[in-house]
C-alpha positions as CSV (number, residue, x, y, z in Angstrom):
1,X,163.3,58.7,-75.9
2,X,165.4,60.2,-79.0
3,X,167.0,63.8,-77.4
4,X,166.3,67.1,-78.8
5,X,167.7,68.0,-82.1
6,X,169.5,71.5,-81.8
7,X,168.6,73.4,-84.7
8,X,169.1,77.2,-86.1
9,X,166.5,78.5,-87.7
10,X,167.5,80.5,-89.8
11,X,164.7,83.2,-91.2
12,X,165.7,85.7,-94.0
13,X,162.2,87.4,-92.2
14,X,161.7,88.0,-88.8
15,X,159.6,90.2,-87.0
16,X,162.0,92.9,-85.2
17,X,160.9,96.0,-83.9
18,X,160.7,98.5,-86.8
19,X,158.8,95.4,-88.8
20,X,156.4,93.5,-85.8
21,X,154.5,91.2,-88.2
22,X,157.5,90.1,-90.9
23,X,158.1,86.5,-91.3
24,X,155.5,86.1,-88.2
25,X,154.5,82.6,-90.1
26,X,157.9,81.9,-89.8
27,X,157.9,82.8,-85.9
28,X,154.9,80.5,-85.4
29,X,157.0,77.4,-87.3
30,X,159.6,77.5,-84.8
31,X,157.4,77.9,-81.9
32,X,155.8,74.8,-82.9
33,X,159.2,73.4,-83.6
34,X,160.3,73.4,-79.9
35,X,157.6,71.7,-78.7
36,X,159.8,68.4,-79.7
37,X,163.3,70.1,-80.5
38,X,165.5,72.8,-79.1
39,X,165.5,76.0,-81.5
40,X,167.5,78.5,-81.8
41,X,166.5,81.5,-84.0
42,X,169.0,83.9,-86.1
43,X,167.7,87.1,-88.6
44,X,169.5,90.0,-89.6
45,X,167.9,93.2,-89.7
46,X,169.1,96.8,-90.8
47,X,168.6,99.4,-88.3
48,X,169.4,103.3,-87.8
49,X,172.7,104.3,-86.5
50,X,175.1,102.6,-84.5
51,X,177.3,99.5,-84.6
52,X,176.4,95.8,-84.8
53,X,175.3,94.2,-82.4
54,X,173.4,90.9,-80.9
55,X,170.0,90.8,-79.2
56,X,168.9,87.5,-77.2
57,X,165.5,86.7,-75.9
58,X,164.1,83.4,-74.5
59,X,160.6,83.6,-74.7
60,X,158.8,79.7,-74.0
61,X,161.6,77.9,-74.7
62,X,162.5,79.5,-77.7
63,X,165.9,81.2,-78.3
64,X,165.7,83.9,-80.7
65,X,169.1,86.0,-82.0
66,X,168.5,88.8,-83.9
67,X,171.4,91.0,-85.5
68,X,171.3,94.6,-85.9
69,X,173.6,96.3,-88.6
70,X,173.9,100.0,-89.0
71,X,171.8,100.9,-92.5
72,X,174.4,102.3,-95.4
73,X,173.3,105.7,-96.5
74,X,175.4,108.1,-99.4
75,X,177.9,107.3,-102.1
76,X,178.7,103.4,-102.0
77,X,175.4,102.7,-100.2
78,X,175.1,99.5,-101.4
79,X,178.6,97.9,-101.5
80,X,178.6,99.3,-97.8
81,X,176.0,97.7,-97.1
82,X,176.5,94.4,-98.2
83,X,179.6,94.4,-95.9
84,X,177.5,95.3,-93.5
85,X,175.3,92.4,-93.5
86,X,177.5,89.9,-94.3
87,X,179.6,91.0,-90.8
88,X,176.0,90.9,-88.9
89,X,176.1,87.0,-90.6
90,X,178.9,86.5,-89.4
91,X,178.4,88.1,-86.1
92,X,175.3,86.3,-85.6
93,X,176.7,82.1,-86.2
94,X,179.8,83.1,-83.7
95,X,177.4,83.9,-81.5
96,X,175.1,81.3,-81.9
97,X,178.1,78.9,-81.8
98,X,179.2,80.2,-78.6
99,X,175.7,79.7,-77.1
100,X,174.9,76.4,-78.0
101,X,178.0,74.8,-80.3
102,X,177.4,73.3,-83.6
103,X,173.5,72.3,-84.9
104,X,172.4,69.1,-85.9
105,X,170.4,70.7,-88.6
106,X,170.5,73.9,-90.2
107,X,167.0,75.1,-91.3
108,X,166.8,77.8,-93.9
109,X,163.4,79.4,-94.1
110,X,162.9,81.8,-97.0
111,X,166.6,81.4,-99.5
112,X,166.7,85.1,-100.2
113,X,168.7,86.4,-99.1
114,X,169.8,84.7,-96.5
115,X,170.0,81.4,-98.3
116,X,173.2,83.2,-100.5
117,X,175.9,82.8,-97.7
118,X,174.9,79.1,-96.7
119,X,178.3,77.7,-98.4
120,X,180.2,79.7,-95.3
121,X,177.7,78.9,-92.5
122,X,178.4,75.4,-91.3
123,X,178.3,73.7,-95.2
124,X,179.1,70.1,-93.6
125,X,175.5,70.5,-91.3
126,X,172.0,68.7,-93.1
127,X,170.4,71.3,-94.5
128,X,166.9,72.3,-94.7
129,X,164.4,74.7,-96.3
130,X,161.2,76.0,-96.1
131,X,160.0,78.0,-99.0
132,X,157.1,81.0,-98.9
133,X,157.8,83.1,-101.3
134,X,155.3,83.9,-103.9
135,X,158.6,85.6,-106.0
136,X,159.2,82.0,-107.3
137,X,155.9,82.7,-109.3
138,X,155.6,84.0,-112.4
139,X,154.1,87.6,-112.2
140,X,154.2,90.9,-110.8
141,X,156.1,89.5,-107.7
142,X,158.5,87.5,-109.9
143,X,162.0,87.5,-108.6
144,X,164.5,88.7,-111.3
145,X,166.4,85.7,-113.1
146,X,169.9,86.4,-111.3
147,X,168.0,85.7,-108.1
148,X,166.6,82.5,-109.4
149,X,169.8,81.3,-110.9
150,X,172.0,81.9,-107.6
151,X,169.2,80.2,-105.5
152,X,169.2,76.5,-107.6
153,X,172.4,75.5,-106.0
154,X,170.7,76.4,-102.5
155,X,167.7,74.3,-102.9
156,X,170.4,71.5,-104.5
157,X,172.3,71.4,-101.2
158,X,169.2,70.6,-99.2
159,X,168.6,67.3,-98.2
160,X,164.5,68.0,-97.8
161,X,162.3,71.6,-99.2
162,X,159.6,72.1,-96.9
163,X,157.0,74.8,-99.4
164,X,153.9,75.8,-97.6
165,X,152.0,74.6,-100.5
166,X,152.4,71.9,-103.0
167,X,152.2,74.3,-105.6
168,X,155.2,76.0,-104.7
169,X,156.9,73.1,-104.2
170,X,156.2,71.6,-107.9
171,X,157.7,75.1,-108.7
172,X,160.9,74.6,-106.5
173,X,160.8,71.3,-108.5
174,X,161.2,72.5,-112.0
175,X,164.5,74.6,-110.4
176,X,166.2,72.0,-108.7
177,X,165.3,68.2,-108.2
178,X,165.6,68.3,-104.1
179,X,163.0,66.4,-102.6
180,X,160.0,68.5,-101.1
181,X,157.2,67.6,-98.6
182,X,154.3,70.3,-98.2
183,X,155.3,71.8,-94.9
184,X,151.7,74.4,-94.2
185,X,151.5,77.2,-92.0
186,X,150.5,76.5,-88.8
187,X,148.3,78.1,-86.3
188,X,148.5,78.3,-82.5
189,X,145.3,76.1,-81.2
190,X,145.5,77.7,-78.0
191,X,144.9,81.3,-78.9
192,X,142.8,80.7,-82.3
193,X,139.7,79.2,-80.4
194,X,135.9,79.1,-81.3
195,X,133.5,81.6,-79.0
196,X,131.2,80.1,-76.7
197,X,128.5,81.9,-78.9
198,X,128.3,82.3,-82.8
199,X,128.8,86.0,-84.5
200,X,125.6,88.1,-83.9
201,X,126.9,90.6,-86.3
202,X,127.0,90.4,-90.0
203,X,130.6,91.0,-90.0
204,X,133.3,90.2,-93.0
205,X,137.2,90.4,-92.3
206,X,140.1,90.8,-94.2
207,X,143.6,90.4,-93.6
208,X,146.6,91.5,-95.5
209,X,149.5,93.8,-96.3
210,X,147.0,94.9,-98.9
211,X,149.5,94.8,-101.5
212,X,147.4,95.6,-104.2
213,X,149.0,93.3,-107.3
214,X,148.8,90.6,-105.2
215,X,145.7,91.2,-103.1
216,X,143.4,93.2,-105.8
217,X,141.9,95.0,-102.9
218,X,140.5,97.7,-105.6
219,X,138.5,94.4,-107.0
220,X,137.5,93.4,-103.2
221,X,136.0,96.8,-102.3
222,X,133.8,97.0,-105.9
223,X,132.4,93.8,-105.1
224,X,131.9,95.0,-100.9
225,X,130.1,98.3,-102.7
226,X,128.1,95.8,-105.1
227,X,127.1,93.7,-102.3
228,X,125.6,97.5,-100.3
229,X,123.1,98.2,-103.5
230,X,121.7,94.3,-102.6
231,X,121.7,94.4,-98.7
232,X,122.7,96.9,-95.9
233,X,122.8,94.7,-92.9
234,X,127.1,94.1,-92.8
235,X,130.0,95.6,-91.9
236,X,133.1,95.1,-93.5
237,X,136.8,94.9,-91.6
238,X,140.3,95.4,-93.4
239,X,142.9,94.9,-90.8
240,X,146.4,95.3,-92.1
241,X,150.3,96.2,-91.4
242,X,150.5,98.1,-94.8
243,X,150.1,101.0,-96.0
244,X,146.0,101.9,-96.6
245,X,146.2,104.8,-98.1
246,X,144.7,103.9,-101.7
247,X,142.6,101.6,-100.4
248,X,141.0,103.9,-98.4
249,X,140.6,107.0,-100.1
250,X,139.0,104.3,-103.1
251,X,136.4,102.8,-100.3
252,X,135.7,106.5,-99.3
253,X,135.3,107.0,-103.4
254,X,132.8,104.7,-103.4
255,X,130.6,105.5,-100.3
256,X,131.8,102.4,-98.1
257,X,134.7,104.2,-95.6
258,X,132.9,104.2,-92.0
259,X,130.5,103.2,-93.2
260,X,130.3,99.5,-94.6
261,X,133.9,98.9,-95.2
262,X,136.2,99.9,-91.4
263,X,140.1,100.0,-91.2
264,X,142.2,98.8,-88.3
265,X,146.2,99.0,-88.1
266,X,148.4,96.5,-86.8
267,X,146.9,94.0,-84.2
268,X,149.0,91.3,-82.5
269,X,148.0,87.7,-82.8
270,X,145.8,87.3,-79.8
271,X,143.7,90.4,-81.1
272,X,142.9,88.8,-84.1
273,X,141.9,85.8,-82.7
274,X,140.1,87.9,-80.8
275,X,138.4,89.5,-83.9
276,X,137.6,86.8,-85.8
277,X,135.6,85.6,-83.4
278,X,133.1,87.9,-83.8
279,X,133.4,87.1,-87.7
280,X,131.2,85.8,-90.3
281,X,134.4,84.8,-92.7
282,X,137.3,86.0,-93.8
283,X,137.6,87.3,-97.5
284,X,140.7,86.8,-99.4
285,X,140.5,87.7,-103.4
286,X,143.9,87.7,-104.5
287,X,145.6,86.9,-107.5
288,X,148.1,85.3,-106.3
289,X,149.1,83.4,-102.9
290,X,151.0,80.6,-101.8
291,X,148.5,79.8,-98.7
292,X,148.4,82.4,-96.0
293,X,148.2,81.5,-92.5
294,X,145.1,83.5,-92.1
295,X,142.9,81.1,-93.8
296,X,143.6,78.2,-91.0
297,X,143.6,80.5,-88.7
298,X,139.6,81.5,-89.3
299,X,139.3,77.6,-89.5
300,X,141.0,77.1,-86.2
301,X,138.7,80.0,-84.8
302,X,135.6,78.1,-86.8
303,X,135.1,81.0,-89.1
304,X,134.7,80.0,-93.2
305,X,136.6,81.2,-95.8
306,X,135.9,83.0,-98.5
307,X,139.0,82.8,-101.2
308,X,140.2,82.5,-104.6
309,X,141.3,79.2,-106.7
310,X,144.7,80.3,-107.2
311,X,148.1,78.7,-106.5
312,X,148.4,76.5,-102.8
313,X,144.5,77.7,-102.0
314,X,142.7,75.2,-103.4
315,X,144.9,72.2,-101.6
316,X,143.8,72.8,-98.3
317,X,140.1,74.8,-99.1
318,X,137.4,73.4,-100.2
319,X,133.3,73.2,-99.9
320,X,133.6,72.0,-96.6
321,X,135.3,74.6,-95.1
322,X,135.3,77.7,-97.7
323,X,133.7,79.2,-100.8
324,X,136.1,79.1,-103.6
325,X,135.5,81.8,-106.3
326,X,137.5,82.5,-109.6
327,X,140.2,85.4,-109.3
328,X,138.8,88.8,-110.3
329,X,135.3,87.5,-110.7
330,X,133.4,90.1,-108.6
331,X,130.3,88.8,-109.8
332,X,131.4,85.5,-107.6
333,X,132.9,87.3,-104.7
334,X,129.4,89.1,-104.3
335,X,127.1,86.2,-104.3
336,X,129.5,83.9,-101.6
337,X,128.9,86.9,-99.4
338,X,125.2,87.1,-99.5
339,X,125.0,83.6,-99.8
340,X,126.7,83.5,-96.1
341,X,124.5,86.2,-95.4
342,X,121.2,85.4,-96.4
343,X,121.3,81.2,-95.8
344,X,125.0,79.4,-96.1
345,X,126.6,78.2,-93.0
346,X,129.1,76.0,-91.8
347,X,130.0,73.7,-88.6
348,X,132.3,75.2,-86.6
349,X,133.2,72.2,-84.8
350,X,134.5,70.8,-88.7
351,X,135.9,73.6,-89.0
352,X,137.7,73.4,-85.9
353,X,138.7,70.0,-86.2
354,X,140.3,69.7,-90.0
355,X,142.4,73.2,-88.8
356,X,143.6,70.8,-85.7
357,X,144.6,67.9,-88.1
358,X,146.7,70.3,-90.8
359,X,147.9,73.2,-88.9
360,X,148.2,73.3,-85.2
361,X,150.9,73.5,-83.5
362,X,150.9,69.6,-82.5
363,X,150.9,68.6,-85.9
364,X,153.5,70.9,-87.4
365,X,155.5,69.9,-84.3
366,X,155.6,66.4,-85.4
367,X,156.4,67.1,-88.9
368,X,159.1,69.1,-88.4
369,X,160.4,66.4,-85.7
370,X,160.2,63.7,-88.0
371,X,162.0,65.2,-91.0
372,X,165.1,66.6,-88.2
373,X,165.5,63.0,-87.3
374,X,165.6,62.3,-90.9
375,X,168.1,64.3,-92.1
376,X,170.9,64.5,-89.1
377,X,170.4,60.4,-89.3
378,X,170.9,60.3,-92.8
């Protein structure tokens, strides 16, 4: 049997303590990853007050370093600052180097900003990248050109770019030639499971940061307030770890707060699993979105979808396992919820079954073996 590969995984985001659910995607890609490797973690996070410093925790057999830097504040901030996190870098491989030596494979997920100092952190190691992004895109999102231009030579040095979607990677493409293989999120099959009985309420979910360029949450709740003049028998569930300010005082504009349309704050990922088993689908409507790890995670739990036809969507969902409506078409939006609601249903066992093939853990596991072999052979 070939031995473990060690790899750092590097994440540019992480969840930490001030920020529980960033990069949590990226979390669930190197718990998969160990199942077959040994993994080692580093992020870099700013925090309040006091020096640098390293914290460790081994958690299932994965080793997770995350470096605390003091946050800049006055004249200078930002120049400070940089110095700051390029120290916590710095801090962070040492330590990592004194823990476990050098990697095998070095693999970058998300280039900015972490990807930037990757000519001083181990440049003769394979290099790989996953990409999620959605500032690649064209759009509100968009990352300024300078970013762009000083991440080409990062995606060059790679040997292999992992995107989440195919559609980002055709994108990473037209930037640098690197090789890409569509690299999905993946969902934990143990925790996302189907319930021993089907949803006795008539209950929609969504799930976001509700960041409302990309989500179009305003567009959601009209069609969710459209869908109340046609029947009364549903509840609607936003549960986010973003600010819901607007989007509540807009479902309380229209008559829906407490009503048909119920906020929840942060939940962790086994009470969401949790929730969406007592789901009818979950409802994304954005305008743009690489392919968020909810959507296989209602699969995995045998819950449909519900989502738009933009960007990675539409390469993993399809009639089989979602409704697919056009972006701001409310008109659409409205009709795939009563049609779920009135007479549409789907096997959950199908359901179940294509979210085992694509996303669990097993398969992302074997993925991500295979293409470490690869490149530290190569």
């Amino acid at each position: 049997m070939n031995a473990p590969k060690n790899v750092l995984f590097l994440a540019s985001w992480y969840p930490n303590p001030s920020q529980p659910t960033l990069g949590n995607f990226i979390q669930k890609h190197a718990e998969a990853a160990t199942k077959h490797n040994s993994i080692t973690t580093l992020s870099i996070h700013a925090a309040e007050g006091g020096q640098t410093w390293v914290d460790q925790t081994v958690r299932s057999g994965l080793r997770e370093l995350r470096v605390y830097y003091p946050r800049a504040k006055g004249l200078f901030r930002r120049i400070r600052q940089y110095a700051r996190w390029n120290k916590a870098i710095h801090l962070g491989v040492n330590t990592y180097r004194q823990l476990i030596g050098e990697p095998d494979v070095v693999h970058l997920n998300v280039v900015f900003p972490l990807g930037f100092s990757m000519k001083k952190i181990f440049p003769d190691t394979p290099l790989v990248i996953t990409e999620h992004a959605s500032g690649l895109h064209q759009g509100p999102n968009a990352y300024p050109t300078w970013i762009l231009r000083r991440m080409i030579p990062v995606f060059q040095r790679a040997k292999v770019i992992l995107p989440v979607s195919a559609n980002l990677g055709e994108r990473i493409k037209s930037l640098a030639r690197t090789p890409y293989q569509v690299l999905p999120n993946v969902v934990n099959e143990e925790i996302f499971t189907i319930p021993n009985e089907p949803a006795s309420r008539m209950r929609f979910v969504h799930i976001s940061t509700l960041y409302e360029a990309a989500k179009n949450v305003h567009g959601m709740l009209r069609a969710v307030h459209q869908l109340s003049t046609k029947t009364q028998d549903f509840e609607f569930h936003i549960i986010t770890d973003g600010d819901a300010t607007k989007a509540k005082a807009f479902a309380d504009e229209l008559g829906l707060l407490n009503r048909f349309v119920f906020f929840h704050s942060t939940m962790a990922t086994e009470e969401i699993a949790t929730f969406l088993q007592t789901c009818k689908a979950l409802v994304l409507f954005s305008d743009f979105e690489n392919f968020p790890c909810v959507i296989p995670e209602a699969w995995m739990s045998g819950i449909p979808v519900i989502a738009t036809t933009v960007n990675g969507i539409p390469e993993f969902a399809n009639e089989a396992n979602s409704i697919l409506v056009e972006p701001r078409n409310e008109g659409q939006l409205v009709q795939a919820m009563l049609d779920l609601l009135k007479n549409k249903s789907f096997d959950p066992q199908v359901l179940r079954a294509y979210a085992l093939k694509h996303f669990s853990y097993a398969a992302i596991a074997k993925q991500l073996d295979e293409v470490y072999r690869q490149v530290a052979s190569a």
